[in-house]
C-alpha positions in Angstrom: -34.8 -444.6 49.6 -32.7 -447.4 51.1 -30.4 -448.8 48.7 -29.2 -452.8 48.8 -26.4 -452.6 46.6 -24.1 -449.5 45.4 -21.9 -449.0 42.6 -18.8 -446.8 42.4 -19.3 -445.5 39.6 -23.2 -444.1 42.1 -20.8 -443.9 44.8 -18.6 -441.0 42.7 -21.7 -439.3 41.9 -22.9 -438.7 45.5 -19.3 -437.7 46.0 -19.2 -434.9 43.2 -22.8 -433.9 44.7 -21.4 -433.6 47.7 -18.2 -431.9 46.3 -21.0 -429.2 44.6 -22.6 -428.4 47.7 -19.7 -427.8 49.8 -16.2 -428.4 48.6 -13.8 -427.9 51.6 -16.0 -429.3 53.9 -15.7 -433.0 51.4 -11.9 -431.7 50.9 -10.8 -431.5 54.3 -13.4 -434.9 55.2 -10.5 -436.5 52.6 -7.6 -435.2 53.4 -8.6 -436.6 57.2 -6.4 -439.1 58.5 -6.4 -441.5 61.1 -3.9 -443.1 62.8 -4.9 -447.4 62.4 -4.0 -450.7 64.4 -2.2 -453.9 62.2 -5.5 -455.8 61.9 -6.3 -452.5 59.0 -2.9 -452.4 57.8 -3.2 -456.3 56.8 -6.6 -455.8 55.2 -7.0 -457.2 52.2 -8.8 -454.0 50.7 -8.7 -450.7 52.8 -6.3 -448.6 51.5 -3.4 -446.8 54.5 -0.7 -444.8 54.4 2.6 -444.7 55.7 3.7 -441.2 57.4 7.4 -440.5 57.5 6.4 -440.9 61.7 6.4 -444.9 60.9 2.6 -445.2 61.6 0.1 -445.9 59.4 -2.8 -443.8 58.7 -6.6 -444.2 56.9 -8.7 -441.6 55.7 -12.2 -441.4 54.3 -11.3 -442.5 50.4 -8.9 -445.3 52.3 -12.4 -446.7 53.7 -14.8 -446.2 50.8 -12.2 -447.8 48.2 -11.9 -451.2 50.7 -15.5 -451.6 49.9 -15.0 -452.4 46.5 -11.8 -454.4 46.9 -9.1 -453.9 44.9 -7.0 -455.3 42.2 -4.4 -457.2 41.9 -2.3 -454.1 42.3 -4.2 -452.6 44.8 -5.3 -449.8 42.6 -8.3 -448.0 43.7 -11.7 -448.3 42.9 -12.5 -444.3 43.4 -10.0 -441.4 42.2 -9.9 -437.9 43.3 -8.4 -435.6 41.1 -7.0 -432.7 42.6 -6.1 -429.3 41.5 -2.0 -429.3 42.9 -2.3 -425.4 43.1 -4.8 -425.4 46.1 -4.9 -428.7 46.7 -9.3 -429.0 46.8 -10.4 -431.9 45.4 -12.0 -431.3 41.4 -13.8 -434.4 41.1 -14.3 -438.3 41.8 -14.3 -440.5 39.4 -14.0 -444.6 39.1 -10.4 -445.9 38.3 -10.8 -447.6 35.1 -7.6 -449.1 34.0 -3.3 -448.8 35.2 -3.4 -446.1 32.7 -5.4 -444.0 34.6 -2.7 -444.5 37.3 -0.2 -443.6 35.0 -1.7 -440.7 34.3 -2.4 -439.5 37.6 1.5 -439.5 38.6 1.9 -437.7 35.8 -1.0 -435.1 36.5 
């Protein structure tokens, strides 16, 4: 079935489904970086990151998060929590509020 319109909230489900089937293949898919030109960098919604190299660098998460935009501080859309002893992701989930980026510093 083709689907027009997605939400994250669906789009965090296919991820976890994904995550049950095989979880370091859709680990190391998201810890996959890419090295990007300006014209990414000065998007208004794909999230980079900055490597201590200088460059900047995009990864799957990066991509699917610019589909939904973002906030007005940039938060975004789609989490992965991770389990810091192994480092494989545990589960997507939608970002609901700046406490739930609170929390995830804290985590």
């Amino acid at each position: 079935m083709l689907r027009e319109t997605v939400s994250v909230q669906e789009v965090c489900v296919f991820l976890n489904e994904f995550l049950k089937l095989d979880s370091d293949c859709l680990t190391n898919l998201v810890n996959t970086r890419h090295k990007c030109n300006e014209k990414i960098v000065e998007h208004e919604s794909i999230q980079v990151s900055c490597n201590t190299d200088g460059n900047f660098y995009v990864g799957l998460l990066g991509v699917l998060n610019g589909m939904f935009g973002t906030n007005e501080t940039r938060a975004a859309s789609i989490v992965a929590q991770i389990n810091d002893f192994n480092g494989q992701i545990l589960c997507f989930r939608p970002n609901k509020t700046e406490v739930d980026i609170i929390k995830q510093k804290i985590l």
